[in-house]
MIKEDREN-846230 format. One line per field, with one value per atom (N, C-alpha, C, O): residue in three letters; chain; x, y, z. Coordinates in steps of 0.2 Angstrom, whole numbers. Atoms other than C-alpha are relative to their C-alpha. Example, Ala and Ser with C-alpha at 12.3 -4.5 7.8 and 13.67 -1.06 7.14 Angstrom:
% residues 2
rest: (Ala / Ala / Ala / Ala / Ser / Ser / Ser / Ser)
kette: (A / A / A / A / A / A / A / A)
px: (4 / 62 / 4 / 9 / -4 / 68 / -4 / -1)
py: (-6 / -22 / 6 / 5 / -6 / -5 / 5 / 11)
pz: (0 / 39 / 0 / 3 / -1 / 36 / 3 / 4)
% end
This chain:
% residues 99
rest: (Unk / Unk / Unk / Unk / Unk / Unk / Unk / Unk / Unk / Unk / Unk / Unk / Unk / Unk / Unk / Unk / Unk / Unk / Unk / Unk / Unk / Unk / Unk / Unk / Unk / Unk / Unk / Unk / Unk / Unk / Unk / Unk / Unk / Unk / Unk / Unk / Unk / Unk / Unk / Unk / Unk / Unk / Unk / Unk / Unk / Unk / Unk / Unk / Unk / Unk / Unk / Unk / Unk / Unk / Unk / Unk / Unk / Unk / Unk / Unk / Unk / Unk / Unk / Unk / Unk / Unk / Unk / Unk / Unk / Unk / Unk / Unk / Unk / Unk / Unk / Unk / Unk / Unk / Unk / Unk / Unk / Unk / Unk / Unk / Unk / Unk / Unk / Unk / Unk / Unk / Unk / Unk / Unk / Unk / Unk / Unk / Unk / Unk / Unk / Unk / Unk / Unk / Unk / Unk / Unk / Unk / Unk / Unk / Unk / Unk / Unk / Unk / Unk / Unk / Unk / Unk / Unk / Unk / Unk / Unk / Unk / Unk / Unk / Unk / Unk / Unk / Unk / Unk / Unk / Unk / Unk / Unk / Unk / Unk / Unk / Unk / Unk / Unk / Unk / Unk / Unk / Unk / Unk / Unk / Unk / Unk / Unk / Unk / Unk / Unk / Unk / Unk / Unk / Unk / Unk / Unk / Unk / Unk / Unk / Unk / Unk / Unk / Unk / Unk / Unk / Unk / Unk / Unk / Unk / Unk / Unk / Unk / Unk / Unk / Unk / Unk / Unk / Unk / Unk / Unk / Unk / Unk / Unk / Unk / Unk / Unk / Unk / Unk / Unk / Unk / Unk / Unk / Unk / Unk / Unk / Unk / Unk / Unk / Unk / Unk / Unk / Unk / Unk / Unk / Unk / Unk / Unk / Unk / Unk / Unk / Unk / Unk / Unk / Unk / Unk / Unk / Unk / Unk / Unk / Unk / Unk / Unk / Unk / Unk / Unk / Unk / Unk / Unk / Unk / Unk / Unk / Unk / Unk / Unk / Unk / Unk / Unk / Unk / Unk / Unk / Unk / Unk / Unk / Unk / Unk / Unk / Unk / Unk / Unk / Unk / Unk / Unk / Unk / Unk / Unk / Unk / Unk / Unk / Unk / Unk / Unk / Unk / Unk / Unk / Unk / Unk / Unk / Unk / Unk / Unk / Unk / Unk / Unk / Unk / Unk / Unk / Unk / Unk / Unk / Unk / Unk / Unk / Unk / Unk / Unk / Unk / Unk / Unk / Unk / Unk / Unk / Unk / Unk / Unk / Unk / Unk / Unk / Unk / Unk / Unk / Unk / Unk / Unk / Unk / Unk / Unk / Unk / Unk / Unk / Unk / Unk / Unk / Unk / Unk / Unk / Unk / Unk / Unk / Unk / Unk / Unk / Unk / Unk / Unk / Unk / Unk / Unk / Unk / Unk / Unk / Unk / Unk / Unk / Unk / Unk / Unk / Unk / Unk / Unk / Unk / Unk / Unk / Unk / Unk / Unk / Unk / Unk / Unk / Unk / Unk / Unk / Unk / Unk / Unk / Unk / Unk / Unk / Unk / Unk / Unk / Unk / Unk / Unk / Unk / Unk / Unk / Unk / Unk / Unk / Unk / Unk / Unk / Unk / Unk / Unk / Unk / Unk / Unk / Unk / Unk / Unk / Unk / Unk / Unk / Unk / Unk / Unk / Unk / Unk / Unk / Unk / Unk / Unk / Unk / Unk / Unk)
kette: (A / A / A / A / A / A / A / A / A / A / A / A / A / A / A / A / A / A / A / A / A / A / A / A / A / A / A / A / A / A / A / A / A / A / A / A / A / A / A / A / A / A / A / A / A / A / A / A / A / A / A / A / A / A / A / A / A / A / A / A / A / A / A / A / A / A / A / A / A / A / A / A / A / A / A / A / A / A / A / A / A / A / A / A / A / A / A / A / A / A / A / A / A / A / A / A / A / A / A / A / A / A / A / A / A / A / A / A / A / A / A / A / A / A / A / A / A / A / A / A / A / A / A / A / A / A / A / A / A / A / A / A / A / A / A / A / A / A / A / A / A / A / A / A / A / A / A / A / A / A / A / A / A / A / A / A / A / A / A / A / A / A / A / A / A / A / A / A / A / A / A / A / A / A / A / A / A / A / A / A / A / A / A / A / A / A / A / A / A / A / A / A / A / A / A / A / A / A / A / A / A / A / A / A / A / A / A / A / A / A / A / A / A / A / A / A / A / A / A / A / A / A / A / A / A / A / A / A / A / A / A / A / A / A / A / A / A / A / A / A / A / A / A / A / A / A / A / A / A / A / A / A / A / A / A / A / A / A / A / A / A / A / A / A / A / A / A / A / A / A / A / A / A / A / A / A / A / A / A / A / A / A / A / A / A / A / A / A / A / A / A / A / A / A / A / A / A / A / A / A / A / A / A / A / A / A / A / A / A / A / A / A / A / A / A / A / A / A / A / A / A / A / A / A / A / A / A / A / A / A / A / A / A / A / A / A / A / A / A / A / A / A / A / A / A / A / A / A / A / A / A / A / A / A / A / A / A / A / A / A / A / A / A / A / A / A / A / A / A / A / A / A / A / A / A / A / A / A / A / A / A / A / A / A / A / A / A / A / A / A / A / A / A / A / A / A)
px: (4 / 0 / 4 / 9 / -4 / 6 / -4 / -9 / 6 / -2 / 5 / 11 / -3 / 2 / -5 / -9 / 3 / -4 / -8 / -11 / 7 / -22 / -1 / 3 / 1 / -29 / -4 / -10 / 6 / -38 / -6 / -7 / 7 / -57 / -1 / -2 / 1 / -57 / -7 / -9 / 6 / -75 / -5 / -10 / 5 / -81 / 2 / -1 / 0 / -71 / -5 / -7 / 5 / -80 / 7 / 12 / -5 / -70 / -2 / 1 / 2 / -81 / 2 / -2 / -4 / -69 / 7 / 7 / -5 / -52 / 8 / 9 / -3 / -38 / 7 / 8 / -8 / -20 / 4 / 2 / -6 / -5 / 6 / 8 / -9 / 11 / 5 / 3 / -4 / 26 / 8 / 10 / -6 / 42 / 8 / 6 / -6 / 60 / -2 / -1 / -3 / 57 / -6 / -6 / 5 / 38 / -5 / -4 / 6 / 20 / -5 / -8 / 1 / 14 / -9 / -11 / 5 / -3 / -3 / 1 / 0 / -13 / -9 / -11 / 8 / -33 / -4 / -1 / 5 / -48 / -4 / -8 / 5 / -57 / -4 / -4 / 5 / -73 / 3 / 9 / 1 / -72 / -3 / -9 / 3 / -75 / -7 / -12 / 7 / -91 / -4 / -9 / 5 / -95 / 2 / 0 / -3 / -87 / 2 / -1 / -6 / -74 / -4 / -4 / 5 / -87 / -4 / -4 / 5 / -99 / 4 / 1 / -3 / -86 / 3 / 3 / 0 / -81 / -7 / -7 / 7 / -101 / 1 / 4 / 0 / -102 / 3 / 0 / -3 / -88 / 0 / 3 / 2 / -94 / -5 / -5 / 6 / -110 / 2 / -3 / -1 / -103 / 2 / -1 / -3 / -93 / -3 / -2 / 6 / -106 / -5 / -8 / 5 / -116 / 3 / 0 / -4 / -103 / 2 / 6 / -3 / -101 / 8 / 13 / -7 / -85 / -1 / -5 / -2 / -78 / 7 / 11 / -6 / -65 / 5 / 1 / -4 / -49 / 3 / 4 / -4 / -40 / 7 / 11 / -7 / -24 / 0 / 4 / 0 / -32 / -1 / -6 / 0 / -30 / -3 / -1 / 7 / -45 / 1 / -1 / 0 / -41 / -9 / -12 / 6 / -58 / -2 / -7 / -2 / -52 / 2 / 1 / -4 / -43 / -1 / -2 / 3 / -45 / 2 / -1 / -6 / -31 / 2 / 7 / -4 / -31 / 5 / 8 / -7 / -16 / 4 / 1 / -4 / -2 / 8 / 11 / -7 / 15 / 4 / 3 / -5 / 29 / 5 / 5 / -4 / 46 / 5 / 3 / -5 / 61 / 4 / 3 / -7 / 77 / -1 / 4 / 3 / 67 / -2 / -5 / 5 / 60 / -7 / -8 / 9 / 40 / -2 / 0 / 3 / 31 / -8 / -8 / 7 / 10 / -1 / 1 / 2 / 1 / -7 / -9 / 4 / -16 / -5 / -7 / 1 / -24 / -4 / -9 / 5 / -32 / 4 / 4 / -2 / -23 / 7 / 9 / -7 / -4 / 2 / -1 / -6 / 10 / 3 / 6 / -6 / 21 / 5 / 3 / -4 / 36 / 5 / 5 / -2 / 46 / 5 / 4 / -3 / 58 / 1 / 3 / 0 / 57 / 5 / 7 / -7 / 72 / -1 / 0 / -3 / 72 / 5 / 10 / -2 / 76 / 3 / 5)
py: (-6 / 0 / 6 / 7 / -6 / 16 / 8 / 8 / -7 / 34 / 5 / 5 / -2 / 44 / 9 / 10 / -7 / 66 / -1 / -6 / -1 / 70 / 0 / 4 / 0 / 68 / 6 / 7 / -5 / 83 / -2 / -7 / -1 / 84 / -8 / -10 / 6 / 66 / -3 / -9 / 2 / 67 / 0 / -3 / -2 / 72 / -5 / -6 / 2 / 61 / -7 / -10 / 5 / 45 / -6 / -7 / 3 / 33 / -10 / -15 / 7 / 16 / -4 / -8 / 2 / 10 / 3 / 9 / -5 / 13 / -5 / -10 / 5 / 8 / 1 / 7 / 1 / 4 / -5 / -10 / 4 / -2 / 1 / 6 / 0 / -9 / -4 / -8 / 3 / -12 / 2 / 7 / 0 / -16 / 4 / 8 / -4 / -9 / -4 / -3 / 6 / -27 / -2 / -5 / 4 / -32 / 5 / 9 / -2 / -27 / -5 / -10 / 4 / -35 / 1 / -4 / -1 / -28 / 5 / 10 / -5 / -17 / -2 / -6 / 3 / -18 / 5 / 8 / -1 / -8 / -3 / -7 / 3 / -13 / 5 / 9 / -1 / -12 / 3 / 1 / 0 / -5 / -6 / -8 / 6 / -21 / 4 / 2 / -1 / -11 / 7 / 11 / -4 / 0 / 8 / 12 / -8 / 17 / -1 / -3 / -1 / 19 / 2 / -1 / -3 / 30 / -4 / -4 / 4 / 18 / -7 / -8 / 3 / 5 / 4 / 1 / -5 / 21 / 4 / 5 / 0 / 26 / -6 / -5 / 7 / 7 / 3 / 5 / -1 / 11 / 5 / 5 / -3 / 25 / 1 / 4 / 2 / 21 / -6 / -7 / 5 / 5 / 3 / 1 / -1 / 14 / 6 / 6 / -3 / 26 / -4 / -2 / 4 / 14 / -6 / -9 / 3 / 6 / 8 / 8 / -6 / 24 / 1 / 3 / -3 / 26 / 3 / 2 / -4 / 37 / -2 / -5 / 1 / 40 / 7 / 12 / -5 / 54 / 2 / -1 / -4 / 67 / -4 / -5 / 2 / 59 / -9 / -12 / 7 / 40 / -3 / 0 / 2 / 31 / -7 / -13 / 7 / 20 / -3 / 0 / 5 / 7 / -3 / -6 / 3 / 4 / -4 / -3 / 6 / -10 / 1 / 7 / 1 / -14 / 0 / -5 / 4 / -12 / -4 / -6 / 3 / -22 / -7 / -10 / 5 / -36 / -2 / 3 / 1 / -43 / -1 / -5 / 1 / -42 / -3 / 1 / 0 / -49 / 5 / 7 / -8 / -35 / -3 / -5 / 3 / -42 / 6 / 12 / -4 / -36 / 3 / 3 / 0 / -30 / 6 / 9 / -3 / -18 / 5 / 6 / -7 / -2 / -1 / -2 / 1 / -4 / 8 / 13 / -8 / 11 / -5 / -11 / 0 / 10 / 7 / 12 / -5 / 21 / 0 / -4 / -1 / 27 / 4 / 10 / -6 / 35 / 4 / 2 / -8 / 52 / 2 / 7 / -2 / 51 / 1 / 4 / -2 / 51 / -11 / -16 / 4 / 38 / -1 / 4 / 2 / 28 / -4 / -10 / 3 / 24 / -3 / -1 / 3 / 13 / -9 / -13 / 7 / -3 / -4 / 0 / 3 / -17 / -3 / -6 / 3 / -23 / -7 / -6 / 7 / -43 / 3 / 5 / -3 / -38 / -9 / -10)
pz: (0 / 0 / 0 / 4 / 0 / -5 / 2 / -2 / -3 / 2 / -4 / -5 / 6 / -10 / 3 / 7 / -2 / -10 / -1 / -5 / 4 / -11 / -5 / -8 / 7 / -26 / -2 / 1 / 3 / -33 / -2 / -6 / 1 / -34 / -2 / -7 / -3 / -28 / 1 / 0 / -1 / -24 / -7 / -8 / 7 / -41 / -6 / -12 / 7 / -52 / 1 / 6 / 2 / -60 / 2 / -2 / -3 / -50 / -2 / -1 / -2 / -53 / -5 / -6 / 3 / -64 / -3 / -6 / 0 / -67 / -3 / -1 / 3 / -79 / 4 / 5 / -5 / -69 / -6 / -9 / 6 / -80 / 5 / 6 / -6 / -68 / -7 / -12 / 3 / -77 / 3 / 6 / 1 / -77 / -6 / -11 / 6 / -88 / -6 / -12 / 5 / -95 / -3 / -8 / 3 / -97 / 4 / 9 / -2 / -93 / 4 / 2 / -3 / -78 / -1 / -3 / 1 / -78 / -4 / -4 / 4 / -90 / -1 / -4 / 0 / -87 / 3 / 9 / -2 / -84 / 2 / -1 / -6 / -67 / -1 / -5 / -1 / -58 / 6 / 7 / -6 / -41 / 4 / 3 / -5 / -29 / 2 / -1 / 0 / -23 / -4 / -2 / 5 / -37 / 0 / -4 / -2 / -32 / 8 / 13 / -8 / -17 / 5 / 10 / -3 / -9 / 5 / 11 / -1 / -7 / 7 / 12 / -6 / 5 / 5 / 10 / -5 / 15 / 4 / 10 / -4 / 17 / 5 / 10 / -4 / 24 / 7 / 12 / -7 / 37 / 3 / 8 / -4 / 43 / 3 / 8 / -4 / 47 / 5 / 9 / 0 / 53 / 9 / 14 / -4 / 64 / 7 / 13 / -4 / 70 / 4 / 9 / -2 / 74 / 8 / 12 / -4 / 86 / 6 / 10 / -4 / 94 / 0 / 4 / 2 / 85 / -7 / -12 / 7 / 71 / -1 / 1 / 3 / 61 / 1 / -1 / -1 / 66 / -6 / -11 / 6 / 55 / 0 / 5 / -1 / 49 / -2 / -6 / 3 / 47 / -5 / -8 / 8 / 30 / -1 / 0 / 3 / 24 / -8 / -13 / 8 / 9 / -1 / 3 / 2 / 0 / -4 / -6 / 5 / -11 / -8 / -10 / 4 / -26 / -8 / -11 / 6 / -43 / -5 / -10 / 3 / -49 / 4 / 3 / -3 / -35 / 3 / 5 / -3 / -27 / -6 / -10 / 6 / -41 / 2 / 5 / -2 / -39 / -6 / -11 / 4 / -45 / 3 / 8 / -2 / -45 / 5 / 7 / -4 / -33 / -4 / -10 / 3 / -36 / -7 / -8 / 6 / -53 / 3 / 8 / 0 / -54 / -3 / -9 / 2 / -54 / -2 / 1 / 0 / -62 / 0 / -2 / 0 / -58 / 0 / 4 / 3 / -67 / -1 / -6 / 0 / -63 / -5 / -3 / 4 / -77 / 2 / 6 / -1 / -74 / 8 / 11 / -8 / -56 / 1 / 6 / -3 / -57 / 0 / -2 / 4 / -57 / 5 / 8 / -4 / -44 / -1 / -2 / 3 / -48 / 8 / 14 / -10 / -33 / -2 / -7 / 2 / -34 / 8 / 12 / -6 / -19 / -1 / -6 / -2 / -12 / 5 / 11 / -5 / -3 / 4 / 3 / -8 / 14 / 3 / 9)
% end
C-alpha cells in the first residue's frame, strides 16, 4: 500500500472503474480496466462510517481507509523499478528490495 498526496477533486471524479498499467524496464505486468469491488470507493467508506457510528465510533484526522482494489493482489518483481500508473490520477514509480 502506498499513500500517496491527495488527489484533486477526488469526490467528483467518475472513479467506478479505473484503468491501472504496472510495469516493469522489461515487461507489462498488468494493463486492465477494473470495476471497483463495490462500485465506487465511496460507497465501502459510506459502509464504514455508518458501521462505525453505529458502534459509537468514528474515524480521526490523519487515518487512511483502503476501500479495495481495482487491480487485485499483483506480484511485481524485486530488485526492478516498478512504475504503476493510474490513469487520470498520477503515477508511482518505486523498486522493492528482498530484505
Amino acid at each position: 500500500l502506498f499513500v500517496g498526496p491527495v488527489v484533486p477533486n477526488a469526490l467528483t471524479r467518475p472513479l467506478e472503474k479505473l484503468h491501472a498499467k504496472i510495469t516493469t524496464p522489461t515487461a507489462t505486468i498488468f494493463d486492465d480496466t477494473r470495476s471497483h469491488p463495490s462500485g465506487h470507493p465511496l460507497t465501502s467508506f459510506t459502509w464504514l462510517v455508518h458501521y462505525l457510528n453505529g458502534r459509537g465510533e468514528g474515524l480521526k484526522a490523519g487515518e487512511i481507509v483502503t476501500t479495495g482494489s481495482y487491480a487485485g493482489v499483483v506480484d511485481v518483481p524485486t530488485g526492478q523499478p516498478v512504475r504503476l500508473e493510474l490513469e487520470g490520477i498520477g503515477v508511482i514509480e518505486t523498486e522493492l528490495i528482498s530484505a
